[in-house]
Backbone as ProteinMPNN parsed JSONL, in Angstrom:
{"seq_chain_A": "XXXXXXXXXXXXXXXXXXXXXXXXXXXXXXXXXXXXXXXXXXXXXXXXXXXXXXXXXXXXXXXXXXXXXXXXXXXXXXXXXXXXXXXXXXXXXXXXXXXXXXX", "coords_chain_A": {"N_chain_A": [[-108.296, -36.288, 31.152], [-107.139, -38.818, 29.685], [-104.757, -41.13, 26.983], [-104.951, -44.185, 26.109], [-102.333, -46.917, 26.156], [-101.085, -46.84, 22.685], [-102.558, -45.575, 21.661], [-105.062, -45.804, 21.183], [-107.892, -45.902, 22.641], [-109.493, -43.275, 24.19], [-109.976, -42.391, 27.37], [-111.695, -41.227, 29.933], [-111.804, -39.874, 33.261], [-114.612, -39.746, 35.594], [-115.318, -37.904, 38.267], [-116.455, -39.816, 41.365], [-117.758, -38.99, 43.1], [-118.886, -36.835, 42.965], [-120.919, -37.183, 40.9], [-122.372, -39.133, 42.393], [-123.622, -37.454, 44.194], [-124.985, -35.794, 42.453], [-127.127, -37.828, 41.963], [-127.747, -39.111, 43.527], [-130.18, -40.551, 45.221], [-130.557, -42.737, 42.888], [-128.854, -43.747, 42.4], [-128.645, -46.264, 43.702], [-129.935, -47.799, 42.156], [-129.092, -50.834, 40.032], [-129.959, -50.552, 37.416], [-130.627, -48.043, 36.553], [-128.187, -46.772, 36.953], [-125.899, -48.067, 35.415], [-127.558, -47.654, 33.153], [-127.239, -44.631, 32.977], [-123.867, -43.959, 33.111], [-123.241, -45.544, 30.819], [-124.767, -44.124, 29.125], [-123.804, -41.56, 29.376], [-120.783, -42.357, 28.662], [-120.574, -43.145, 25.974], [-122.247, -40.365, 24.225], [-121.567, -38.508, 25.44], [-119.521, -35.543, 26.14], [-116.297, -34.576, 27.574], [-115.969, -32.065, 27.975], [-118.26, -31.322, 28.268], [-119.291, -32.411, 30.108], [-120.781, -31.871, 33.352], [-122.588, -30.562, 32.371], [-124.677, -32.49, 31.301], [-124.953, -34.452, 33.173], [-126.211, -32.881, 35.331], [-128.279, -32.619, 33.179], [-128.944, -35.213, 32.644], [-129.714, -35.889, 35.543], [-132.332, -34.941, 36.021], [-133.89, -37.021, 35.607], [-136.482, -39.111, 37.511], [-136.751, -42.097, 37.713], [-135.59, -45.109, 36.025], [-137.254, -45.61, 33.936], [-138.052, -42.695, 32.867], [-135.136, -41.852, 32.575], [-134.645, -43.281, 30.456], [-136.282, -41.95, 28.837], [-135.099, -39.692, 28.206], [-133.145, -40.6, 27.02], [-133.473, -41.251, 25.127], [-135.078, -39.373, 23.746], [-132.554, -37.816, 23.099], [-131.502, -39.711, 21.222], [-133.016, -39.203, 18.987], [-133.048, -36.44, 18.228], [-130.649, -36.597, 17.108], [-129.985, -38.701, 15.836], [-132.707, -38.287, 14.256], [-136.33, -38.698, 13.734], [-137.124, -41.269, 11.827], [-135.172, -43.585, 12.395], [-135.726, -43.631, 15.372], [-138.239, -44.21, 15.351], [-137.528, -46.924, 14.227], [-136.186, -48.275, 15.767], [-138.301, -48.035, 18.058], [-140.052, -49.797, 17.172], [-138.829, -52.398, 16.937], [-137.949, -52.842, 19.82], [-140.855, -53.138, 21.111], [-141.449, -55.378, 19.578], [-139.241, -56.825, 20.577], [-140.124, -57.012, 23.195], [-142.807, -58.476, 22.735], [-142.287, -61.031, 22.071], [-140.55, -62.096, 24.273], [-142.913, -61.389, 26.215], [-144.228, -63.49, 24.916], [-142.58, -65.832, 25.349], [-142.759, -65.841, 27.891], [-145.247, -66.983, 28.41], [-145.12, -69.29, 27.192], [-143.838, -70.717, 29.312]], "CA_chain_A": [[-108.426, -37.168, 30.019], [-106.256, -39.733, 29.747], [-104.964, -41.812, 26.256], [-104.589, -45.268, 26.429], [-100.601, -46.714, 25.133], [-101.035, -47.088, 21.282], [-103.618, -43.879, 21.154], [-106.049, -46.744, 20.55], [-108.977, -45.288, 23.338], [-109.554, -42.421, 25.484], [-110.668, -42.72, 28.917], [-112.122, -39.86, 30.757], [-112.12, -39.915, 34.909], [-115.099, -38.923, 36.11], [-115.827, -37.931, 39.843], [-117.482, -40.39, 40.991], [-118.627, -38.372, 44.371], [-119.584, -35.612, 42.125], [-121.682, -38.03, 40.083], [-123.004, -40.342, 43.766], [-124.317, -36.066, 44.97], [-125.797, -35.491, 41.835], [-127.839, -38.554, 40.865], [-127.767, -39.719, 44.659], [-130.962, -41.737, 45.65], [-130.919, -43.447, 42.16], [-127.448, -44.492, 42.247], [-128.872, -47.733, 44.284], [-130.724, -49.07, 41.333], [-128.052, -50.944, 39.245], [-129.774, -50.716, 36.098], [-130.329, -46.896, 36.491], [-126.396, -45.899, 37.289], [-125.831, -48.169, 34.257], [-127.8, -46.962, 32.031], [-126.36, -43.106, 33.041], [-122.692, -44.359, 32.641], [-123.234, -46.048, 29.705], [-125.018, -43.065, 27.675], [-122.141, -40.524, 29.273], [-119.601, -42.497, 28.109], [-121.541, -42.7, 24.741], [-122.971, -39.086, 23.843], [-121.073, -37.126, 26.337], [-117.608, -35.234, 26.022], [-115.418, -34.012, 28.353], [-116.359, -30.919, 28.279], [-119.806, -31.255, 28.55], [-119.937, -33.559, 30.57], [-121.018, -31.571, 33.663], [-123.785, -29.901, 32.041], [-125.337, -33.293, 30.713], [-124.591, -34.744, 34.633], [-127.099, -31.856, 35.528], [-129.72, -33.127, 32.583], [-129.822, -36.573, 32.996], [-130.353, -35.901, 37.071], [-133.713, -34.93, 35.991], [-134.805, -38.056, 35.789], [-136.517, -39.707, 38.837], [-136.796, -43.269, 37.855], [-134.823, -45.488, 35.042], [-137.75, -45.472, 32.81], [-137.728, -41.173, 32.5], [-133.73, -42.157, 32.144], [-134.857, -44.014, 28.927], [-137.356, -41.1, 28.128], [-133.986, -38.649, 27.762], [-132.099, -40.659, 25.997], [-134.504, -41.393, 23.287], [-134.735, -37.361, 22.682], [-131.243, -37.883, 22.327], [-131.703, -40.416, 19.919], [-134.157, -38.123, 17.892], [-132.303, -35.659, 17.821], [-128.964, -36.809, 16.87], [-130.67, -39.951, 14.074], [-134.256, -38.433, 13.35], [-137.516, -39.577, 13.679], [-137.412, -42.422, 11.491], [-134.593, -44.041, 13.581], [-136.304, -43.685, 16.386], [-139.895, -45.089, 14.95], [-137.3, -48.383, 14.057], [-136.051, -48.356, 17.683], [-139.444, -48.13, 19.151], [-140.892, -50.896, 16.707], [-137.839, -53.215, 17.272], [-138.372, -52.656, 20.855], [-141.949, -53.565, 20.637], [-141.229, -56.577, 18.885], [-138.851, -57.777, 21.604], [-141.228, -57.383, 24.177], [-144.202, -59.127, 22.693], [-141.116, -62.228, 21.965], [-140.652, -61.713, 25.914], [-144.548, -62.162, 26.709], [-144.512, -64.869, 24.026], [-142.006, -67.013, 25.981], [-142.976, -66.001, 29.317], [-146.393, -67.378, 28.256], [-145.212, -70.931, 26.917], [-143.144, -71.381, 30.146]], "C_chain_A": [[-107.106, -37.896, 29.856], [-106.006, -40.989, 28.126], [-104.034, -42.877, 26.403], [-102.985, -45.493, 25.471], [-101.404, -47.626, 23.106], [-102.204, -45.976, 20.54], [-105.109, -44.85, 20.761], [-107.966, -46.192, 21.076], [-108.82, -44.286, 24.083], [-110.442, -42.976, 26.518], [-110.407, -41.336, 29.831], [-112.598, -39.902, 32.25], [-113.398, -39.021, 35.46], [-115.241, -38.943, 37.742], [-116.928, -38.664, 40.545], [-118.761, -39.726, 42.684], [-119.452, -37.38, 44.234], [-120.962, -36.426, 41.262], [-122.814, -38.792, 41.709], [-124.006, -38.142, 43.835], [-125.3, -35.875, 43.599], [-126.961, -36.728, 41.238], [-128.104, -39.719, 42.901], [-128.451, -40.959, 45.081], [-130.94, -42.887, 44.27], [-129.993, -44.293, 41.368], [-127.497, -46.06, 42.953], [-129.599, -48.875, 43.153], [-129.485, -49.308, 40.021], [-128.512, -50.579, 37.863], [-129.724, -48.967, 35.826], [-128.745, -46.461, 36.436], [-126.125, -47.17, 36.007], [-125.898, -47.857, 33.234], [-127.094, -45.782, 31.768], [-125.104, -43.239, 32.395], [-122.377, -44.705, 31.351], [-123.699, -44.874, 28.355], [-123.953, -42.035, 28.417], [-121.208, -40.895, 28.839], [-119.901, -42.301, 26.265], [-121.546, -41.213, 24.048], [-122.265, -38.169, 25.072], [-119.439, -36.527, 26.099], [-117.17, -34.572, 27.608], [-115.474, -32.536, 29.072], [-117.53, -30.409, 28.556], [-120.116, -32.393, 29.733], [-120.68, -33.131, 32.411], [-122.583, -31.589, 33.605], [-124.893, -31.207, 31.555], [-125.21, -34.438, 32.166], [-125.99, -34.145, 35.108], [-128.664, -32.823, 34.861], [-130.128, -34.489, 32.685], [-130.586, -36.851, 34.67], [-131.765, -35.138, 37.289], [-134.605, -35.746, 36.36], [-134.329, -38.748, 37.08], [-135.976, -41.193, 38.651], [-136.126, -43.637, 36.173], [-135.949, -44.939, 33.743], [-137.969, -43.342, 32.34], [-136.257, -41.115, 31.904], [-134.38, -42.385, 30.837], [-135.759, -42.537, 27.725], [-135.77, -40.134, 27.944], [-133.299, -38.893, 26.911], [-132.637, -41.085, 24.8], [-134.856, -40.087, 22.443], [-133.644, -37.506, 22.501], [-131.346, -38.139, 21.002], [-132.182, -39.703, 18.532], [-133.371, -37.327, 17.518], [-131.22, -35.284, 16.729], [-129.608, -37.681, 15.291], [-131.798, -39.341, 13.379], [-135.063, -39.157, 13.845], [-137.136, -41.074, 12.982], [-136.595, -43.748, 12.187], [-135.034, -44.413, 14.635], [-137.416, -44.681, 16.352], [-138.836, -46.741, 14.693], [-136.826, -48.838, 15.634], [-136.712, -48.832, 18.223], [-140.326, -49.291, 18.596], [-139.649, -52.42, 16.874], [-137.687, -53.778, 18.796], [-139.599, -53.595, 21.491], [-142.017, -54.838, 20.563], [-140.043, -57.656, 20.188], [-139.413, -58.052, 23.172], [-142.076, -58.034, 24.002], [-143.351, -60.541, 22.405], [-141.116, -62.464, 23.682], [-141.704, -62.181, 26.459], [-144.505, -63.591, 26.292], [-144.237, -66.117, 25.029], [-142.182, -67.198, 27.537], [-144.261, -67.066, 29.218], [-146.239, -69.242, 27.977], [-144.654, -71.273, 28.151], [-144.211, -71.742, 31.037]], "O_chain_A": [[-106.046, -37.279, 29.948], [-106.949, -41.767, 27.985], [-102.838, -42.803, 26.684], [-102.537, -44.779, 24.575], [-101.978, -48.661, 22.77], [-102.52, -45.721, 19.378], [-106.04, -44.415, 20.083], [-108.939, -46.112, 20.327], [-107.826, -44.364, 24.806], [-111.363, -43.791, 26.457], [-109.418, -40.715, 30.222], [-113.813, -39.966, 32.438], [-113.282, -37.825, 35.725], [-115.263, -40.009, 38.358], [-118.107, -38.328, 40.438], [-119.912, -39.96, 43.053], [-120.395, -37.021, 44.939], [-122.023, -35.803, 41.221], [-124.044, -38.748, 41.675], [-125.121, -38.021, 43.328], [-126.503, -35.815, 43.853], [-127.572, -36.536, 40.187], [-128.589, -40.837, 43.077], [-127.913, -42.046, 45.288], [-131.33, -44.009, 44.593], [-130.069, -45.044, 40.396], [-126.601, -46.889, 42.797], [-129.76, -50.095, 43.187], [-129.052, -48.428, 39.278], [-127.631, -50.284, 37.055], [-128.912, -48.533, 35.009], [-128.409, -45.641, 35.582], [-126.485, -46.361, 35.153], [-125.012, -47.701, 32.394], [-126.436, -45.628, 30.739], [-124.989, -42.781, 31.259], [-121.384, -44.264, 30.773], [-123.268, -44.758, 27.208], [-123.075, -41.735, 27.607], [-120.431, -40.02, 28.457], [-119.44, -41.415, 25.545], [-120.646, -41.036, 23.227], [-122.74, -37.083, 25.402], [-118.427, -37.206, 25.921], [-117.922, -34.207, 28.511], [-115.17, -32.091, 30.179], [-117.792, -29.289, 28.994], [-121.152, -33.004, 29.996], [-121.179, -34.144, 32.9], [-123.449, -32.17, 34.258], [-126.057, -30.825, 31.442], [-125.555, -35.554, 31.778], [-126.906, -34.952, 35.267], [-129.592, -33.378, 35.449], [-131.281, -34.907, 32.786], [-131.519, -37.591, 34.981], [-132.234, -34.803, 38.377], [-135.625, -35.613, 37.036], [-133.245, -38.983, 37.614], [-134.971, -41.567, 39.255], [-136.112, -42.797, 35.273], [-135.658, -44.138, 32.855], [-137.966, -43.089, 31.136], [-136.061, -40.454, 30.884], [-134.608, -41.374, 30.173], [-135.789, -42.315, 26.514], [-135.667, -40.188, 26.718], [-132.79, -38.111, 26.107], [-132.139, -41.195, 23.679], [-134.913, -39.808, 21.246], [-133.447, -37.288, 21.305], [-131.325, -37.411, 20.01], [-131.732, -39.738, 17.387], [-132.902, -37.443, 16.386], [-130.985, -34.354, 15.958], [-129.626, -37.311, 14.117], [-132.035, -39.615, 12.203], [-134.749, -40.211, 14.397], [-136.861, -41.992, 13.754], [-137.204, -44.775, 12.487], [-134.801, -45.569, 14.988], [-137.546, -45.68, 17.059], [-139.451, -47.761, 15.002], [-137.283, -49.722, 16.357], [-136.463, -49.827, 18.905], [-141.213, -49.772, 19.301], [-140.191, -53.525, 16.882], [-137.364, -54.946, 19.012], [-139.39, -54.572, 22.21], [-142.614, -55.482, 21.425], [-140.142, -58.847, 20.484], [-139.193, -58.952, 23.983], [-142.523, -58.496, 25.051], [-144.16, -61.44, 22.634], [-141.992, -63.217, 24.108], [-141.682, -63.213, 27.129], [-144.672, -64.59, 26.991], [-145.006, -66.994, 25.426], [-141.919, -68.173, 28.241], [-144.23, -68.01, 30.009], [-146.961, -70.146, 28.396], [-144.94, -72.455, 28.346], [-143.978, -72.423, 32.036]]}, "name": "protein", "num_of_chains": 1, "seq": "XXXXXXXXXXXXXXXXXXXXXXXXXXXXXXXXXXXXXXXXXXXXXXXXXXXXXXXXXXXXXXXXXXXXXXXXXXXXXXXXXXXXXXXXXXXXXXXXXXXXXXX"}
């Protein structure tokens, strides 16, 4: 662990060969190894960060990725959080169709 000069951020090194072995074939799809990175840096510590390495390499494909970190979500915010998430969501997909549709 490493703190940046003025104590302003931490920045935590992870392995990234340790990370390529555990998450291997699905390290080719950019938005997958994104997403991962992005909720470990997020919701993960230092010390956990192993053990939550392990649980997200459950998932096969991005969208199961998305299915983990939305139990996160739950977890951590609650249901009702979640239900605005998933209707916000929703709502920017059928915006999405909308405009695919006038083009």
């Amino acid at each position: 662990m490493r703190v940046c000069p003025g104590g302003m951020c931490v920045c935590v090194c992870v392995n990234a060969e340790k990370l390529r072995d555990n998450v291997c074939c699905r390290t080719s799809n950019p938005m997958f190894l994104t997403t991962l990175l992005a909720e470990l840096r997020l919701a993960s510590s230092f010390e956990n960060l192993e053990q939550d390495i392990t649980h997200y390499k459950g998932a096969k494909v991005t969208q199961e990725l998305y299915g983990l970190i939305f139990a996160r979500w739950e977890l951590d915010q609650g249901v009702q959080v979640l239900c605005l998430i998933h209707s916000v969501l929703y709502l920017a997909w059928c915006v999405g169709c909308l405009w695919i549709a006038v083009d």
